[in-house]
N, C-alpha and C positions, 0 to 999 in steps of 0.2 A: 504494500500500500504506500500510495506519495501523498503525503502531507504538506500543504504550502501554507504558508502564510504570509501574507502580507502585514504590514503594520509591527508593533511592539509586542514580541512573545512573550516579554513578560509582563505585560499586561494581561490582567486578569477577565477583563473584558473580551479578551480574544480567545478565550476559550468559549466551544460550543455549549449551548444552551441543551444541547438534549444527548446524550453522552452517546449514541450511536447513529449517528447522519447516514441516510443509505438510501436507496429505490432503486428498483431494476425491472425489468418485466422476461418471461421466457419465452419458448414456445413448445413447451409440454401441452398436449392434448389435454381435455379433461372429459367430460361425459356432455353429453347433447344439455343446453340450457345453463350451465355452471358459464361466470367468466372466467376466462383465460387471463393474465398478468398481460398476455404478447396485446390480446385486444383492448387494454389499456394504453393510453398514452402517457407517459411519464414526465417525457422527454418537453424541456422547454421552460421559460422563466417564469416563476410563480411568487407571487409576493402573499405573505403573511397577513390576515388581517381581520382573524380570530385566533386567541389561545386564554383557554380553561386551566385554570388550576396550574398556572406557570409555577406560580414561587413554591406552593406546595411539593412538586415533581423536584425541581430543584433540588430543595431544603433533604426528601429521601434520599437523591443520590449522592449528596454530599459537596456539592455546590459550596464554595463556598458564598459567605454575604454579601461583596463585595460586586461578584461576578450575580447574585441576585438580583440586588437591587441596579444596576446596569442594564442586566439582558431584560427588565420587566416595561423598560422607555424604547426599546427596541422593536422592529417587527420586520424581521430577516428577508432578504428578497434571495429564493434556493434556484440554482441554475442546474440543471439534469441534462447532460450528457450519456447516449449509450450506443456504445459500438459492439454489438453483437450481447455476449454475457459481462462485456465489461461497461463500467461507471465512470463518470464523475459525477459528483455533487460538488457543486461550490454553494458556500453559505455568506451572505455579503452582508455587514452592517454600516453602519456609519463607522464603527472603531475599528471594524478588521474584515478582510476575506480570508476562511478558513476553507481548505482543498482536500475530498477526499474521493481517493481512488479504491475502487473494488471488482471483485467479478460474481455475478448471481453463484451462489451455491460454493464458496471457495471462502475458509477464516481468514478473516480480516484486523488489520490490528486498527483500532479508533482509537480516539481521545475522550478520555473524560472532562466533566464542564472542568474537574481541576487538576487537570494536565496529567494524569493518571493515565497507562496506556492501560486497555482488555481486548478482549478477542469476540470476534460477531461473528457469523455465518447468518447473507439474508436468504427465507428461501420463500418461494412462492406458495401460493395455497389459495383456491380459488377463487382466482382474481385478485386476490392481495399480496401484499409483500411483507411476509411476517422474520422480523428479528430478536432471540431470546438472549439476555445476558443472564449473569449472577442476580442484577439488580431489576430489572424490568423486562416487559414483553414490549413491543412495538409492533404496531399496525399501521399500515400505508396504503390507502384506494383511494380511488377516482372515485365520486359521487356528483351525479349531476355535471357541475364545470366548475368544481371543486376539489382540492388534492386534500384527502385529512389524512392525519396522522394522528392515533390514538395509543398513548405509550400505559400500559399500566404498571405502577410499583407500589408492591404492596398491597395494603388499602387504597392507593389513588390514581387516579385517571386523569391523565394527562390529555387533553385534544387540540392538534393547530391545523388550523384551515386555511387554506391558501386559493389563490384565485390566480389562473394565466395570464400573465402581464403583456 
């Protein structure tokens, strides 16, 4: 995986808000009427402009305050690149652009919101793009001409909604 950053790495603010950034789509079959990830569109600029239970999601995985209260005046614009099974995601704010590279179904090393590396694996599942760590689940689907992501940790439920810019 290639991680870029633009801006001050030690800056706290430049660490991601959701400790595993990812999307992909495949082209596995699945059964007549299920969506497929491939019949998703992923790919393309999406700006943030819902999100539920930020600081809570945060505060579980260990975020620190700093990087809380920061990423909560924020509302990220994600860029989705995909070249066959592989990714980029780039995450842009006003403080930083954060760069990650991956391939559907292959471990990945991420960042956590505090600079903490772990290991992902996204994989598909109909129609969605589901990621499990230690700390959380994540869910990624198209809804209507909407990108959500629903991360659960714990007891909490994280959701960010984005729109194609």
């Amino acid at each position: 995986m290639t991680v870029q950053i633009t801006g001050s790495s030690r800056s706290p603010a430049c660490q991601p808000a959701v400790g595993c950034d990812w999307v992909g789509t495949t082209r596995r079959t699945t059964s007549p009427g299920k969506r497929r990830a491939a019949d998703m569109d992923f790919s393309g600029t999406w700006k943030v402009y819902s999100e539920e239970n930020l600081e809570g999601f945060l505060k579980v995985v260990g975020a620190p305050e700093m990087v809380i209260k920061m990423r909560k005046e924020v509302k990220p614009v994600l860029v989705i690149e995909q070249k066959g099974q592989d990714f980029t995601y780039t995450m842009k704010t006003p403080i930083c652009t954060k760069v990650h590279s991956f391939s559907l179904g292959k471990e990945s090393e991420m960042t956590a919101a505090d600079g903490r590396k772990f290991k992902c694996i996204v994989r598909e599942e109909n129609g969605k793009l589901v990621a499990e760590t230690e700390k959380f689940t994540s869910v990624r689907e198209i809804q209507g001409d909407d990108m959500v992501e629903t991360i659960t940790a714990g007891p909490l439920t994280f959701i960010s909604r984005s729109k194609r810019v």
